[in-house]
Structures are given as C-alpha cells and as structure tokens.
C-alpha positions as CSV (number, residue, x, y, z in Angstrom):
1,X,335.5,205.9,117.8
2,X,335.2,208.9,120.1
3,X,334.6,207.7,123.6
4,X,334.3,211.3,125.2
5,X,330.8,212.5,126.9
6,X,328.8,215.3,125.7
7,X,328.3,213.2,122.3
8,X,324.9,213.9,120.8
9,X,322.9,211.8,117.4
10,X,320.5,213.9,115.8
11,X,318.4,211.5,113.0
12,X,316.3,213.8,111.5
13,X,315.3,214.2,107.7
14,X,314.9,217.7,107.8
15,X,318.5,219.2,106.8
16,X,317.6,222.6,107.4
17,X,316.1,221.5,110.9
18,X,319.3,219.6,111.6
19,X,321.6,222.3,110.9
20,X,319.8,225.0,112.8
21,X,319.4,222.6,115.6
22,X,323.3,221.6,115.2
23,X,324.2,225.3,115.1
24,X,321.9,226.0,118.0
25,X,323.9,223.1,120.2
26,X,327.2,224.4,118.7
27,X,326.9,228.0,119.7
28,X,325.5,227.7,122.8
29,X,327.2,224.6,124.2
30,X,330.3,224.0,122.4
31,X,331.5,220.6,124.9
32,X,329.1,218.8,122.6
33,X,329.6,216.6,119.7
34,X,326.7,216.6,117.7
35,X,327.0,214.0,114.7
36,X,323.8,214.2,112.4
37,X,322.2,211.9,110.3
38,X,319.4,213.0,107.8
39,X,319.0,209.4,106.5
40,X,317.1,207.3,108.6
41,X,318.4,204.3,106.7
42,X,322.3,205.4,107.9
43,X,321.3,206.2,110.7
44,X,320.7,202.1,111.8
45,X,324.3,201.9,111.4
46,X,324.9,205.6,113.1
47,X,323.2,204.2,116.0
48,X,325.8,201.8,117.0
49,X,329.1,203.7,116.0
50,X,329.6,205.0,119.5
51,X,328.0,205.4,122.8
52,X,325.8,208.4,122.7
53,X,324.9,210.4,125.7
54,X,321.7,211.6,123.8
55,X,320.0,210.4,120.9
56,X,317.1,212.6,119.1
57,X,315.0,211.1,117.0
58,X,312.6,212.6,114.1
59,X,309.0,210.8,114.9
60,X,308.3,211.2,111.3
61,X,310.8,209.7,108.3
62,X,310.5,207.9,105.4
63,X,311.4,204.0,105.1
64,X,311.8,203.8,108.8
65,X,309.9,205.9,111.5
66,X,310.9,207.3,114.8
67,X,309.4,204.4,116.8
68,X,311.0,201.4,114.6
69,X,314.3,203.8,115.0
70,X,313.6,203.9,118.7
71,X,313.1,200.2,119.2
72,X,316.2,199.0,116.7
73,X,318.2,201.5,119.0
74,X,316.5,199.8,122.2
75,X,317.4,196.9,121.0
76,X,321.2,197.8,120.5
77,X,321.4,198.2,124.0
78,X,321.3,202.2,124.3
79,X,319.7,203.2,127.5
80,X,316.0,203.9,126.6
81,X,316.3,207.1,128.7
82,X,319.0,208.4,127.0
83,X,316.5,208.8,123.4
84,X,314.6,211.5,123.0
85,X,311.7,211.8,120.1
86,X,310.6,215.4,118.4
87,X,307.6,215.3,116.4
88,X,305.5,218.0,115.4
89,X,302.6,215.8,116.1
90,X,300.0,217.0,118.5
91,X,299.8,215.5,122.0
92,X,297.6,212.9,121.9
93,X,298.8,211.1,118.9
94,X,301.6,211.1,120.4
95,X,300.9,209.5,123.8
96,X,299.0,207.0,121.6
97,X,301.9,206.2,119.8
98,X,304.9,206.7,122.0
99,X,303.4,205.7,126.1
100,X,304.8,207.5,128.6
101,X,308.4,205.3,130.1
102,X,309.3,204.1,126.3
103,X,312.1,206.6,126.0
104,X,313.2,210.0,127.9
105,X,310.9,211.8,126.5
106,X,308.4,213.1,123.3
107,X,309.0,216.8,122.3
108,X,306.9,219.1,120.0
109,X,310.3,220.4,117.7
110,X,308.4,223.5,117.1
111,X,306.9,224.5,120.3
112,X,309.3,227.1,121.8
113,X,308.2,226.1,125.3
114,X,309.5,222.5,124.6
115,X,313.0,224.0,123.7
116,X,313.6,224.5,127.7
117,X,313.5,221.0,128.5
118,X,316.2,220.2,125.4
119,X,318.7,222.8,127.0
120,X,318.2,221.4,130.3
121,X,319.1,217.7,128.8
122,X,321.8,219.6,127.2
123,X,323.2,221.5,130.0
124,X,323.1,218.4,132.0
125,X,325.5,216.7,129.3
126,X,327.7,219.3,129.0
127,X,328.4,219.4,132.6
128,X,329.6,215.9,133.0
129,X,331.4,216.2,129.6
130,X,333.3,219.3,131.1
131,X,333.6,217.0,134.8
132,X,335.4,214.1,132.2
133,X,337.6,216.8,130.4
C-alpha cells in the first residue's frame, strides 16, 4: 500500500478521458500518483486500497453512478471534501442531484474554464506531496 501524498483515484468509464486526464496530471505535475479505474464495479474495492488525497469521480457510469460511488466512498470514511465529481451534465441537474457541501466540488469535465479549479486542487496536492518528500 503506498502511504505517500499526492495520490490521486480517477473512476471514470471513459478510457480515452482517463488517459488524457492521466497524461495531463503526469506531464504537468509529476509528484502525483494517479491510479485509474474505468470500472465502476472495481472501483468499490479501489476506493479503500489506500488513502487518497483526491478522489474524481465520473457522475455518469453504468451499474453504479457517481452519487452511489460518492456515498459508498463516504461511507468508507474518506473525507467528503477530498471527492470531487465531473459530469458533463448541465448546472442545474447537477445542483439537483449533487447539493452544494456533499463533496468538494461538481465540475463540467468538458468546460475548459472548469480545468482551472482541477489544477489548483492539483497544485495544492503536489505541494504537500513535495513538503512530505
């Protein structure tokens, strides 16, 4: 089990979303461990392999959706602020569905704009993962 900060769960079942994300994270801060998980099935055990700083969850899956993936992880005991949901939902569906204070935060995974706040969660991880090195 790797007990090092700056680790990062992508669930997603997009593969070619995950690796561009992954590559994305890789290249442009390389203190964090992303582990990915396109199965949202795996990922129930995924979630409690390690302590995550960050987990990013796909609103939209089949078999299990982003909010039952949110709760289970909830659940687990991970820190509701440290999940993060990406959806390419449209803003008011997805207030309805995720309310404001049930995790970090809701991001469009499309909307360039959005992108700023994920480096800034990212940049803040890498920071204290460099502080722990």
């Amino acid at each position: 089990m790797n007990t090092r900060s700056g680790n990062i769960l992508l669930i997603d079942d997009d593969p070619a979303f995950t690796r561009l994300l992954e590559s994305y994270i890789a290249e442009n801060f390389p203190l964090l461990l992303v582990s990915v998980c396109n199965n949202p099935l795996t990922a129930l055990t995924c979630i409690r392999q390690q302590p995550y700083d960050l987990i990013l969850i796909d609103f939209e899956m089949p078999n299990i959706d982003g909010r039952k993936l949110l709760s289970f992880a909830v659940q687990a005991g991970i820190d509701k602020n440290r999940i993060v949901i990406l959806s390419s939902r449209d803003p008011d569906y997805l207030r309805e569905h995720c309310p404001m204070g049930s995790c970090l935060a809701v991001l469009n995974k499309h909307e360039v704009r959005q992108k700023a706040v994920l480096d800034m969660l990212f940049n803040s991880i890498s920071q204290k993962a460099a502080r722990t090195e």
